[in-house]
N, C-alpha and C positions, 0 to 999 in steps of 0.2 A: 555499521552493523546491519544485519537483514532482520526483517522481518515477513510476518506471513499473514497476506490482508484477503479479507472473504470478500468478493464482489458477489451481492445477494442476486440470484434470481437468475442466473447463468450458469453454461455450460464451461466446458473446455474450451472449445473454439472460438465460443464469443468473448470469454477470456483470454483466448491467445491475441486478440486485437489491441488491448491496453500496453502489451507489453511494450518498451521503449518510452513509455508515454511518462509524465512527470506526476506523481504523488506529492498530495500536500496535506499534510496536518496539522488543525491550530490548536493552540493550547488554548485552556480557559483563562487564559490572560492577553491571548491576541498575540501570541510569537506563534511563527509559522513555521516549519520543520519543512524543508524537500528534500525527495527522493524520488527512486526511478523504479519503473514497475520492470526489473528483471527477467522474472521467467514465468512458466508456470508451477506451480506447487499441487502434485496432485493431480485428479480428473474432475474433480466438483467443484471448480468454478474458483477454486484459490488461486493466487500469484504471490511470488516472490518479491519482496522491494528492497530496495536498497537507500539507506537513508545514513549516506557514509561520512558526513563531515561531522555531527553531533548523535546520531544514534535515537532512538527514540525512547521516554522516560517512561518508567514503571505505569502512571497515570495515563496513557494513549491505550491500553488493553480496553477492549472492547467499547472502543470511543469511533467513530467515522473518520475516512481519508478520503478527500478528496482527490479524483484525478484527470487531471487538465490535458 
């Protein structure tokens, strides 16, 4: 399933650099979720991810992802 992650403090273009790159989210229990930064979402600074083998839980809304 996709979702739609705000990289704070950037533009479009400097968002269009993550794209391709690998998203990671941990849970507050230490299990780790990846995905892949897709596209862009938008002009301010959003991107699309893709986190297709489990999807991400109700609980990850307005929590931080890491991307590597």
């Amino acid at each position: 399933s996709g979702a739609c992650v705000l990289i704070n403090d950037v533009d479009a273009e400097e968002a269009q650099k993550v794209v391709g790159k690998k998203a990671v989210w941990t849970s507050p229990a230490g299990k780790k979720i990846t995905g892949t930064v897709s596209a862009l979402h938008g002009r301010k600074g959003n991107v699309r991810s893709i986190f297709a083998n489990e999807g991400l839980p109700g609980q990850s809304l307005g929590t931080k992802i890491q991307i590597e």
